[in-house]
C-alpha positions in Angstrom: -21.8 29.0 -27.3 -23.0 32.1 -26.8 -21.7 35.6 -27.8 -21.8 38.9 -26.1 -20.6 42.3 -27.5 -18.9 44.3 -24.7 -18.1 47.5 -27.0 -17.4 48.1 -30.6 -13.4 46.9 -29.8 -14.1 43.4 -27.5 -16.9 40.6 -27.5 -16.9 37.8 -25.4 -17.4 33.9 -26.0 -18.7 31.7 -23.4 -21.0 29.0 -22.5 -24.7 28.8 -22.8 -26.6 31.9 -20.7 -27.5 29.6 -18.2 -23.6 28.6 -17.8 -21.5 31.5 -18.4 -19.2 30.4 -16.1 -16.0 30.8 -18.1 -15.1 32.0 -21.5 -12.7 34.2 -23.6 -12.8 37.9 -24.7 -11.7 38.8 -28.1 -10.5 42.4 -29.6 -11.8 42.4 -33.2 -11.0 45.1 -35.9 -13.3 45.3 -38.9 -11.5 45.4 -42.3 -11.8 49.1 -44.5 -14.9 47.7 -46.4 -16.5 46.6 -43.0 -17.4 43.5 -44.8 -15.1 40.8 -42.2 -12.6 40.8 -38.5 -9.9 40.1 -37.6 -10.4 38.8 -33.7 -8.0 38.0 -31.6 -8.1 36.6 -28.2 -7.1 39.1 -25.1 -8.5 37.6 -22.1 -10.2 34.8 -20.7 -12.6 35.0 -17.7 -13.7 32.7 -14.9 -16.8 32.6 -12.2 -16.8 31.3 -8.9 -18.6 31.3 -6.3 -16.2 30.5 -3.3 -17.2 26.9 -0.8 -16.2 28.5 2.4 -15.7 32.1 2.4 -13.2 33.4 4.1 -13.4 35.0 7.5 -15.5 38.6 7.2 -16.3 37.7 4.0 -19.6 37.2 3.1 -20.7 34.2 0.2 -20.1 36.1 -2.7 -19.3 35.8 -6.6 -16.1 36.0 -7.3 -15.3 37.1 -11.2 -11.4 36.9 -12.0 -10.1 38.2 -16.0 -6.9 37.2 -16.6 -5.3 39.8 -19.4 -3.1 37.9 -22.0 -2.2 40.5 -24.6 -1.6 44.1 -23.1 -0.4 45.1 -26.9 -4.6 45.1 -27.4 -5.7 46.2 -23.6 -4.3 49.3 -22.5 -6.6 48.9 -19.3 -7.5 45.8 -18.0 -9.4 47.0 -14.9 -11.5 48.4 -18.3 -12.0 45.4 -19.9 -12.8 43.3 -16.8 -15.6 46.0 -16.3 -17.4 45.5 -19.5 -17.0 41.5 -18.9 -19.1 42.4 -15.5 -21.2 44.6 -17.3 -22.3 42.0 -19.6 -22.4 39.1 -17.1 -24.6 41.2 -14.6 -26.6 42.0 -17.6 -27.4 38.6 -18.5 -28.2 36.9 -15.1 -25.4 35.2 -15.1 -24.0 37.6 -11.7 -25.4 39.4 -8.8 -23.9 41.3 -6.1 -22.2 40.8 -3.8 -19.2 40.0 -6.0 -15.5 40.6 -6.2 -14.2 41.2 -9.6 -10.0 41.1 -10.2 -7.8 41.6 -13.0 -4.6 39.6 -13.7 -2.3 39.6 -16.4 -1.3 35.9 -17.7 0.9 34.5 -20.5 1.1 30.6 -21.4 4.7 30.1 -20.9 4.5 26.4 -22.2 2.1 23.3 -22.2 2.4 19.7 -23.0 0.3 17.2 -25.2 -0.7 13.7 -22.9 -2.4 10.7 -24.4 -3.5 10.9 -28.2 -4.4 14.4 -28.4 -3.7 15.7 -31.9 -5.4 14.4 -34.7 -3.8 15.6 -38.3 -5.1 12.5 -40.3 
């Protein structure tokens, strides 16, 4: 797992350098004695790279940052930035790519098969 600082607010949490393909972003706030965090997730981000690109469109990378808790992200264009930033930095992008900003919310999920384990 590798992690990424993006500023002195948000950090990001992906795959290995050579597969930072998807991964979360994380606000932290350091306590008064600077001595621990609180982090909390904001974000998650995915890379693709589209099959079949679509009509005057050339192959390209496409970077998409899906904004989960505004309360913590006044800008998400911002924050999807800085994931670029950081991905572009490390290899793990090159241009030409399209980078978009969403804003996302679970709204419910469902457990399937023997998922949880509380023994």
């Amino acid at each position: 797992m590798t992690k990424i600082d993006l500023s002195s607010e948000y950090y990001l949490k992906g795959g290995d350098r050579n597969s930072l393909q998807h991964g979360e972003v994380y606000h932290s706030v350091r306590n008064a004695r600077g001595a621990g965090s609180v982090s909390t997730t904001v974000a998650r981000f995915y890379v693709s790279r589209p099959a079949v690109p679509a009509e005057g469109v050339h192959p390209h990378t496409r970077l998409d940052c899906f904004v989960s808790e505004r309360r913590l992200v006044s800008k998400p264009e911002q924050l999807a930035q800085l994931v670029l930033k950081a991905l572009v930095d490390h290899g793990v992008l090159s241009e030409p790519i399209w980078v978009s900003w969403h804003s996302s919310n679970e709204i419910g999920g469902q457990a399937l098969g023997d998922l949880f384990d509380f023994d």
